[in-house]
Every structure is written in structure tokens, then in C-alpha cells.
C-alpha positions as CSV (number, residue, x, y, z in Angstrom):
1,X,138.5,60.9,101.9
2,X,137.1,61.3,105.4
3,X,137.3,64.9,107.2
4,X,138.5,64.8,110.8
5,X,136.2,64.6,113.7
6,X,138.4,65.9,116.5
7,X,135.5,68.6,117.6
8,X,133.0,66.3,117.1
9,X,134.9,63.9,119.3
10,X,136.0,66.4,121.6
11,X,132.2,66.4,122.4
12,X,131.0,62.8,121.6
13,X,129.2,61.8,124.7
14,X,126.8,64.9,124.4
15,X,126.5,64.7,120.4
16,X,125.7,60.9,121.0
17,X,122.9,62.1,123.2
18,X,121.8,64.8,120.6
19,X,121.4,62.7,118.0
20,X,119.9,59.7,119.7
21,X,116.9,62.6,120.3
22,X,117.0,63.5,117.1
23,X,117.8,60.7,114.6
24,X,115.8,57.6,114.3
25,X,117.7,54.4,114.9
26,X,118.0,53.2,111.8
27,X,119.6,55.8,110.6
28,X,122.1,56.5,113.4
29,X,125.4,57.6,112.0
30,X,128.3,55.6,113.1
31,X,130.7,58.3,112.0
32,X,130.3,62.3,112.1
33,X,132.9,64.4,110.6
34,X,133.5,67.8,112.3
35,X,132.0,69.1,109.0
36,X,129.2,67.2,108.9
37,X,125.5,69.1,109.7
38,X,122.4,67.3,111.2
39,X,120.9,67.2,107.9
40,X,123.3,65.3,106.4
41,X,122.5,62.8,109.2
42,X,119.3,62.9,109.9
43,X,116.0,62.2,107.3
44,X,113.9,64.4,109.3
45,X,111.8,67.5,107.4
46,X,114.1,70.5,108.9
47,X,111.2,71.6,110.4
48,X,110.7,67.8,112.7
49,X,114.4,68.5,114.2
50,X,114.0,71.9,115.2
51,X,110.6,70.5,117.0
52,X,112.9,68.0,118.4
53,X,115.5,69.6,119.4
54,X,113.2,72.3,121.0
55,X,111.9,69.7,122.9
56,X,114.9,68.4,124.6
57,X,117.2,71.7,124.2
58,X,114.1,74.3,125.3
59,X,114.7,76.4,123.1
60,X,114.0,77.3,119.3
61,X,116.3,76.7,116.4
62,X,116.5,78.6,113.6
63,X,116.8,76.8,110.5
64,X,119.5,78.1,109.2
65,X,121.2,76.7,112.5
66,X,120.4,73.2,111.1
67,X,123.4,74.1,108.3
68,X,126.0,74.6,111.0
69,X,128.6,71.9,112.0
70,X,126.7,69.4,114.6
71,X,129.0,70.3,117.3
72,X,129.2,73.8,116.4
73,X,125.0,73.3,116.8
74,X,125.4,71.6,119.7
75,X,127.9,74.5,121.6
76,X,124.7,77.0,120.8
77,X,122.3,74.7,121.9
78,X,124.0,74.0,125.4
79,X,125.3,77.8,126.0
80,X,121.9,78.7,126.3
């Protein structure tokens, strides 16, 4: 059964652009629940997307950030 994605939607064009930083292309998800977490999408070492992410975003990431819902991550990231 698939969870809902109407956050994730909500916000698609700038979680497209997250994860195309982020995610390699062979592994780009074609669907993201609004439960799902970058590290269920991405292969990445936790430690390779928060360098990532700092580099586009500008600002650290705290692991335990990596467990959030992607567009929950994504609302922190582009608040700052």
C-alpha cells in the first residue's frame, strides 16, 4: 500500500531540485511518499548528503535531520 504524497507534492518542484543534488541518477526515485526520508532514497553514506546538501543549502545538517520526512527536511533547509 502506498502512503500519500500530498506534502511531498505540495512542494515537488523544489524536492525535485533537492534530490537531483543529492541522489545520483540512477537511483532517482520516481515516487516519494510524504513519509518517506532521504535515506530511504538515496545510497549515499549519511555523512555524503549532509556534504551535499551543505553544499547547495549553505548550511549544516544534522544527522539525525536525515530521518525526517524529505519535505519536512526540505521546509528546515529553505527557512534558513
Amino acid at each position: 500500500m502506498f502512503e500519500g504524497d500530498v506534502e511531498v507534492q505540495a512542494r515537488a518542484p523544489k524536492i525535485e531540485e533537492m534530490l537531483r543534488q543529492v541522489c545520483d541518477e540512477d537511483e532517482f526515485p520516481w515516487f516519494v511518499s510524504d513519509q518517506a526520508t532521504i535515506l530511504d532514497v538515496c545510497t549515499l553514506t549519511p555523512e555524503e548528503i549532509v556534504g551535499r546538501l551543505a553544499s547547495v543549502y549553505g548550511s549544516k545538517v544534522q544527522l539525525v535531520e536525515l530521518r525526517l520526512p524529505i519535505w519536512k527536511l526540505l521546509d528546515r533547509l529553505t527557512m534558513l
